[in-house]
MIFI-239720 format. One record per residue: residue in three letters; y, x, z of N, C-alpha, C in turn. Coordinates in pm, whole numbers. Atoms other than C-alpha are relative to their C-alpha. Layout:
BEGIN
+-----+--------+--------+--------+--------+--------+--------+--------+--------+--------+
!  aa !    n_v !    n_u !    n_w !   ca_v !   ca_u !   ca_w !    c_v !    c_u !    c_w !
+-----+--------+--------+--------+--------+--------+--------+--------+--------+--------+
! Ala !      Y !      X !      Z !      Y !      X !      Z !      Y !      X !      Z !
...
+-----+--------+--------+--------+--------+--------+--------+--------+--------+--------+
This chain:
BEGIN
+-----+--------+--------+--------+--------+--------+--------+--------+--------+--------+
!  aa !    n_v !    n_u !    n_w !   ca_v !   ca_u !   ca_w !    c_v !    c_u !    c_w !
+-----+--------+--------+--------+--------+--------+--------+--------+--------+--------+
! Unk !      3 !    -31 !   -142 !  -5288 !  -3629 !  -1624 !    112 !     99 !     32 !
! Unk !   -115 !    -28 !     -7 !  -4971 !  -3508 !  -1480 !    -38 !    104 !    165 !
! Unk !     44 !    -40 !   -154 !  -5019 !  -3222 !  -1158 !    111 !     38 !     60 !
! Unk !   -103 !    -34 !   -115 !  -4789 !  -3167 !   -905 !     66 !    146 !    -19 !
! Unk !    -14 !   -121 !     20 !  -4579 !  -2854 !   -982 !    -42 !    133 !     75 !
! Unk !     47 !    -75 !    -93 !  -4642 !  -2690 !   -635 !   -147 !     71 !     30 !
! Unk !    152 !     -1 !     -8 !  -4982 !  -2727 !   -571 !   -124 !    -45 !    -65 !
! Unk !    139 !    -11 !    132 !  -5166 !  -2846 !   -874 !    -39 !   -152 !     64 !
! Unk !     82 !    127 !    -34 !  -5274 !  -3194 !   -700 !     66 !   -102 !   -155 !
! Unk !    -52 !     58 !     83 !  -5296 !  -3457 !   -937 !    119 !   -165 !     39 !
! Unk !    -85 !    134 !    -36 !  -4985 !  -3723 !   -948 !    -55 !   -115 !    -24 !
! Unk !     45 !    166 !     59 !  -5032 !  -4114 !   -964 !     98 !    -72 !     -5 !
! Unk !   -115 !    127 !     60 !  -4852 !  -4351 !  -1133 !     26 !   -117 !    103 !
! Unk !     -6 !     85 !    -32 !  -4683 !  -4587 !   -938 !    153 !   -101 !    -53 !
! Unk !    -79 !    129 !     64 !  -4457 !  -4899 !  -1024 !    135 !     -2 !     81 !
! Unk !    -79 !     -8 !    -35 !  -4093 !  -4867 !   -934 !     96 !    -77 !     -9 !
! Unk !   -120 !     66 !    102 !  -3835 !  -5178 !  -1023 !    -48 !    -73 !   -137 !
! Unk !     69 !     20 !    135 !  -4065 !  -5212 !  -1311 !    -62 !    133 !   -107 !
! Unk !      0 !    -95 !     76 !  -4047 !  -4861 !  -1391 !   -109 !    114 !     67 !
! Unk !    125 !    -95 !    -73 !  -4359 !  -4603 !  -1394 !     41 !    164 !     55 !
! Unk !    -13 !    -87 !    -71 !  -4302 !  -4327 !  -1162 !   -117 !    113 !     23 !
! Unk !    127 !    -81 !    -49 !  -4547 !  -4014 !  -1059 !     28 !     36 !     81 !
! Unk !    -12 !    -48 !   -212 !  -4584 !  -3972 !   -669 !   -140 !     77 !     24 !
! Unk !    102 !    -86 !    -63 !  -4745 !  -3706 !   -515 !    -91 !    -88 !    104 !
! Unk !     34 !     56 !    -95 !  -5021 !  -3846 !   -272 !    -23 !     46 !    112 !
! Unk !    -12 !   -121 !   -148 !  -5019 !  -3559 !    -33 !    126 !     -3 !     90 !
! Unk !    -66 !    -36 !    -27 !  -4709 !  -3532 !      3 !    127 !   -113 !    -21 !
! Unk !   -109 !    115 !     42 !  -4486 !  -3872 !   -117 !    102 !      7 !   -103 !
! Unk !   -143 !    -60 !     75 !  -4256 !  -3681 !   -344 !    -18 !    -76 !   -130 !
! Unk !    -13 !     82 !    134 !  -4160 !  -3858 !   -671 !     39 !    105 !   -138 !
! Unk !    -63 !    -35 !    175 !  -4106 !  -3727 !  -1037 !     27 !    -61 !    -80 !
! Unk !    -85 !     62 !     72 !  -3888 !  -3846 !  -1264 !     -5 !     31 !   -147 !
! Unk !     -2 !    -44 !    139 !  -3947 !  -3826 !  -1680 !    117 !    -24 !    -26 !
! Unk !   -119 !      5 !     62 !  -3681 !  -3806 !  -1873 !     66 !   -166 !    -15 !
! Unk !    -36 !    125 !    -20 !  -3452 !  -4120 !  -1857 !    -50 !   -120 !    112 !
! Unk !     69 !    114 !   -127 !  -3656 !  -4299 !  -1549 !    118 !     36 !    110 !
! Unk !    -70 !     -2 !   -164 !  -3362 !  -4209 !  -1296 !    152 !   -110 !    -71 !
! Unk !   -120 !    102 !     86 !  -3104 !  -4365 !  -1548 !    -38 !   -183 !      4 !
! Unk !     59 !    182 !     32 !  -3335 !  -4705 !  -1588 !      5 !    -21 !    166 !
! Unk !    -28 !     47 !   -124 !  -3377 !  -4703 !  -1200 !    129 !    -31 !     31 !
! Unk !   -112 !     11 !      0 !  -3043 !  -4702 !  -1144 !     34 !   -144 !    -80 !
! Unk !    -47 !    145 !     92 !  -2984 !  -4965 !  -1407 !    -57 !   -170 !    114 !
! Unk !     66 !    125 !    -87 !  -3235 !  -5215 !  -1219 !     16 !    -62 !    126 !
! Unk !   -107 !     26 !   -158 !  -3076 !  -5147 !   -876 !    118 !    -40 !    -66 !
! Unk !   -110 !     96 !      2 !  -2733 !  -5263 !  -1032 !    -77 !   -132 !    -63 !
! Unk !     -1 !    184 !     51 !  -2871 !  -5604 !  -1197 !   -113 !     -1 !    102 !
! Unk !     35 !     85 !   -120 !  -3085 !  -5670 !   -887 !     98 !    -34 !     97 !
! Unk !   -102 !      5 !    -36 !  -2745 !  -5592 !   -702 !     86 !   -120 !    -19 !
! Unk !   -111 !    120 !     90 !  -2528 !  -5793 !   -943 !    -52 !   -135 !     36 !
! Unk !    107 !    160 !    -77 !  -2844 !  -6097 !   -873 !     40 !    -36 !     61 !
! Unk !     33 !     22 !   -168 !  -2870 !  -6092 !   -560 !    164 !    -44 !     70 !
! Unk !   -154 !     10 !    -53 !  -2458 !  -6046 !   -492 !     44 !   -137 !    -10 !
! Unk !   -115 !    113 !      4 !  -2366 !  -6373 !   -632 !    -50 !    -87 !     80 !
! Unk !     15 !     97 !    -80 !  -2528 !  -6577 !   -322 !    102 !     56 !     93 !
! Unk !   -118 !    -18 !   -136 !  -2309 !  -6620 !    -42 !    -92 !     59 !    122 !
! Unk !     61 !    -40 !    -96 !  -2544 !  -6548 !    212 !    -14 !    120 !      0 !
! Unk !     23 !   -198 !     44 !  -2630 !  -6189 !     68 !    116 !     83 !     41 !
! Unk !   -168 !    -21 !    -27 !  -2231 !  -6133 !     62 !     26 !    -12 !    143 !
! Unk !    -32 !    -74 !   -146 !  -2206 !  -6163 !    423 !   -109 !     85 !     96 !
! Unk !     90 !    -91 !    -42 !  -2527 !  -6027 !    512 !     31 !    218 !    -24 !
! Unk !    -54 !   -107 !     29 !  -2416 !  -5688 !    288 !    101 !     26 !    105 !
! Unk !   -152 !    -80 !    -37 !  -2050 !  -5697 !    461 !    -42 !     55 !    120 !
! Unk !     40 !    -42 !   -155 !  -2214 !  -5709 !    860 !   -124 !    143 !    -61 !
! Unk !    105 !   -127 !     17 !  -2512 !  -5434 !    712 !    143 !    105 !    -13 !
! Unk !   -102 !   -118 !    -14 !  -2199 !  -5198 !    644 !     88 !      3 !     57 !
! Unk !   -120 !     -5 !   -156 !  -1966 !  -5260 !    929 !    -97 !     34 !    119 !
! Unk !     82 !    -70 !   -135 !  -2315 !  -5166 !   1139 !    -38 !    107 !    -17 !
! Unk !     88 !    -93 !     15 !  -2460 !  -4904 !    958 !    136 !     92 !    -93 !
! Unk !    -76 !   -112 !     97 !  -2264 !  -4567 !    833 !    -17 !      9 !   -140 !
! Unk !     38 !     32 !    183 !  -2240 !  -4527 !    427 !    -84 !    168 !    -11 !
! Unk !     90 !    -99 !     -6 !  -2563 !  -4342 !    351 !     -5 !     48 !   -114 !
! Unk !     -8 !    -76 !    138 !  -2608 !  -4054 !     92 !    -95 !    -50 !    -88 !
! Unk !     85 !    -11 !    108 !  -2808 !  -4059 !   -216 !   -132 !     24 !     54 !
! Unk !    136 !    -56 !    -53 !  -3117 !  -3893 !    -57 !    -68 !   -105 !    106 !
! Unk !     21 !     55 !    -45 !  -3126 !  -4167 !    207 !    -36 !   -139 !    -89 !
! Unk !      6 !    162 !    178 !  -3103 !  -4487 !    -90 !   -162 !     55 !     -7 !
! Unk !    139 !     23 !     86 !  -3394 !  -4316 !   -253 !   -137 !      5 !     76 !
! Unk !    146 !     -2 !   -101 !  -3629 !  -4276 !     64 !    -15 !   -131 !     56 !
! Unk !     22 !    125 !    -34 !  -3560 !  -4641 !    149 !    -96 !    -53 !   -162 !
! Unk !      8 !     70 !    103 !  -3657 !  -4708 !   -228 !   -164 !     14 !      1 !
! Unk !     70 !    -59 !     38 !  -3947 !  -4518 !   -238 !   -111 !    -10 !    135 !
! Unk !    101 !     48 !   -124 !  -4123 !  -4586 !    113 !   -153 !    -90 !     -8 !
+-----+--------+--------+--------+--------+--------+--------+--------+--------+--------+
């Protein structure tokens, strides 16, 4: 059982990409064990790499970033993690 550093609640495992994560349930926040931000990462490029070689995706991507500004890191992982 894994508790929340702040406030002691206990975390719950949830499923990320494939990969097990611990999210606060109060509060949404994620923790990361050692090597789980490296494997995420990995799974977003070969779903990327997948997904890229249709054509449809390829122009869908190009119009998503000619509409939308290039978003930081902190924004990626709150879409991921929603």
């Amino acid at each position: 059982m894994k508790l929340r550093p702040i406030c002691g609640i206990e975390l719950r495992p949830r499923i990320v990409y494939e990969i097990e994560v611990d999210t606060c349930p109060k509060c949404g926040g994620v923790w990361l064990d050692g090597g789980e931000l490296n494997k995420l990462l990995a799974k977003v490029r070969e779903y990327h790499d997948e997904y890229y070689s249709y054509e449809d995706y390829r122009r869908w991507e190009e119009r998503y970033k000619t509409e939308r500004k290039k978003r930081g890191i902190f924004e990626f992982f709150e879409e991921i993690f929603d």
